[in-house]
C-alpha positions as protocol buffer text, in pm:
chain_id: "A"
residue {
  index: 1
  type: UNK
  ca { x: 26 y: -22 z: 2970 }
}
residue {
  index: 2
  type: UNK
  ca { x: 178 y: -293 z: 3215 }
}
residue {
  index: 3
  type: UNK
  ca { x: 520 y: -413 z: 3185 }
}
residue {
  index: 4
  type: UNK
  ca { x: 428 y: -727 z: 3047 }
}
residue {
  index: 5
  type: UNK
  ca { x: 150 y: -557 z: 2753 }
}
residue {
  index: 6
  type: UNK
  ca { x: 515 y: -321 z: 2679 }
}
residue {
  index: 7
  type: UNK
  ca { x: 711 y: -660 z: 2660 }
}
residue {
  index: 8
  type: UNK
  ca { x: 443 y: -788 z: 2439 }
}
residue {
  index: 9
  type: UNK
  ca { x: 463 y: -499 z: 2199 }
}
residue {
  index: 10
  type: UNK
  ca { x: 782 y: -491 z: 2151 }
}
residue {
  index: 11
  type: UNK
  ca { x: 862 y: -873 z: 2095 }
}
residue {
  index: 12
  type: UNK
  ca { x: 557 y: -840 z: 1833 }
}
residue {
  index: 13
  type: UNK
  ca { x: 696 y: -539 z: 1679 }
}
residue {
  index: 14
  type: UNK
  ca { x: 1016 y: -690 z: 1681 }
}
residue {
  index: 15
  type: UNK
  ca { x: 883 y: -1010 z: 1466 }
}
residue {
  index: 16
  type: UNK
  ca { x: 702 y: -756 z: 1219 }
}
residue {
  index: 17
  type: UNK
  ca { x: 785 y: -756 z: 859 }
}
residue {
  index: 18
  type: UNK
  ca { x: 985 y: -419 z: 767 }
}
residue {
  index: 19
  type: UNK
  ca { x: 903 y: -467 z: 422 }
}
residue {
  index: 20
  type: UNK
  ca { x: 573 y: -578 z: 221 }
}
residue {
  index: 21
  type: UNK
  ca { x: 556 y: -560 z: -160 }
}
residue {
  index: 22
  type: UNK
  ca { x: 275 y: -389 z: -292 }
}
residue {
  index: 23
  type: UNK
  ca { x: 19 y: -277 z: -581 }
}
residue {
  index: 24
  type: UNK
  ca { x: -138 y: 46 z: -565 }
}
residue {
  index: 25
  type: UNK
  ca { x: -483 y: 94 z: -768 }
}
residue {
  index: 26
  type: UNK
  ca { x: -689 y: 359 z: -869 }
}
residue {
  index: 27
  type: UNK
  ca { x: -1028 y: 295 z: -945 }
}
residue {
  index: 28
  type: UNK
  ca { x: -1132 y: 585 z: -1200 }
}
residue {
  index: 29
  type: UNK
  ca { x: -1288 y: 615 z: -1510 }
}
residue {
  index: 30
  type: UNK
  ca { x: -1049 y: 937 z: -1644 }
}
residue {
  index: 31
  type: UNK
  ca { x: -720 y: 951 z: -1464 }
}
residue {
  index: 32
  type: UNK
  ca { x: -459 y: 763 z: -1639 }
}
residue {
  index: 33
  type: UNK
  ca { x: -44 y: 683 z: -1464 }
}
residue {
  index: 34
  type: UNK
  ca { x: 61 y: 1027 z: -1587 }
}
residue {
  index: 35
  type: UNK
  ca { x: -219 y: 1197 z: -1474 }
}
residue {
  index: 36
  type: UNK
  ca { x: -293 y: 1026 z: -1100 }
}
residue {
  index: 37
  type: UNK
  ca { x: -90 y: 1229 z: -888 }
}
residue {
  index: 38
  type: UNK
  ca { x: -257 y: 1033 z: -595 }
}
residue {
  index: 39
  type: UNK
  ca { x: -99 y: 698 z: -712 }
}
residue {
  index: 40
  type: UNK
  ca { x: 220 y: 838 z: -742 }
}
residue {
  index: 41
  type: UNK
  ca { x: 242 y: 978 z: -392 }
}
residue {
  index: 42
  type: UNK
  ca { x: 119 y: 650 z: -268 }
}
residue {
  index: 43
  type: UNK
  ca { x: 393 y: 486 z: -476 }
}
residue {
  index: 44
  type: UNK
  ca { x: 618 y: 704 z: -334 }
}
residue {
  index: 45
  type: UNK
  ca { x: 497 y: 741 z: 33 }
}
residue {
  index: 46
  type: UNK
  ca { x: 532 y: 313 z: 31 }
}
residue {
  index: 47
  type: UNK
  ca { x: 863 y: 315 z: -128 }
}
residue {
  index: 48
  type: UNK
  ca { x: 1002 y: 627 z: 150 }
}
residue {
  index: 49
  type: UNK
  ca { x: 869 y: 382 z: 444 }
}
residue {
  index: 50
  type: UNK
  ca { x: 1080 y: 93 z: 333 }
}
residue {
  index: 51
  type: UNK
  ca { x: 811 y: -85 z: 63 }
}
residue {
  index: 52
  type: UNK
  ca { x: 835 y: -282 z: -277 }
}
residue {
  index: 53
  type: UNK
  ca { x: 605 y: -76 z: -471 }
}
residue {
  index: 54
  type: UNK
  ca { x: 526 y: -420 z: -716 }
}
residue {
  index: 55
  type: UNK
  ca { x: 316 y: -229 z: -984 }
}
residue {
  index: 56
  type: UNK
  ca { x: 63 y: 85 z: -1006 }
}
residue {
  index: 57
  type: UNK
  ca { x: -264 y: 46 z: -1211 }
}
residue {
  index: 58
  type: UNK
  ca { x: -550 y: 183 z: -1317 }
}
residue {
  index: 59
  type: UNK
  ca { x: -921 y: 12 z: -1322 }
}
residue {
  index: 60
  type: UNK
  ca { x: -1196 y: 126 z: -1458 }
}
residue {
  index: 61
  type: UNK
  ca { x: -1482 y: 198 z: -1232 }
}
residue {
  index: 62
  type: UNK
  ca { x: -1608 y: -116 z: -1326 }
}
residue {
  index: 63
  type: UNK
  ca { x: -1739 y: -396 z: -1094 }
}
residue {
  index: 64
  type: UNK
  ca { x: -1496 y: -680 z: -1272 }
}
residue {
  index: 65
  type: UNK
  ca { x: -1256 y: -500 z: -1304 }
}
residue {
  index: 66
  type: UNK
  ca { x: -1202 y: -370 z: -941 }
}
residue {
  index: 67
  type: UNK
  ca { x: -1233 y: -752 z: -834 }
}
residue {
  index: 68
  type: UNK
  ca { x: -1001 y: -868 z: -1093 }
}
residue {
  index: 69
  type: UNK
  ca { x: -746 y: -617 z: -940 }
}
């Protein structure tokens, strides 16, 4: 990387948001909050890296309902 590519990383770096707010969905037919251990370490992954975890949901694996997520 040239001096110039480095300077241009870490300017952009620099400007980056530290923190985004977020919602973290499951598509699934049978898991419910309690039961989707893969939502919660998402939750909690996001939240140890500095995030707003917003809201966790579940959608059915149904075509409206993933797009109205």
């Amino acid at each position: 990387m040239s001096e110039r590519e480095d300077k241009g990383l870490h300017t952009h770096r620099a400007a980056a948001v530290v923190c985004v707010p977020v919602h973290v969905v499951t598509v699934s037919d049978t898991r419910t909050l309690e039961t989707d251990t893969g939502c919660a370490l998402a939750a909690e992954l996001l939240e140890a890296a500095g995030h707003r975890v917003v809201s966790r949901e579940i959608v059915r694996d149904e075509m409206a309902e993933i797009g109205a997520a």
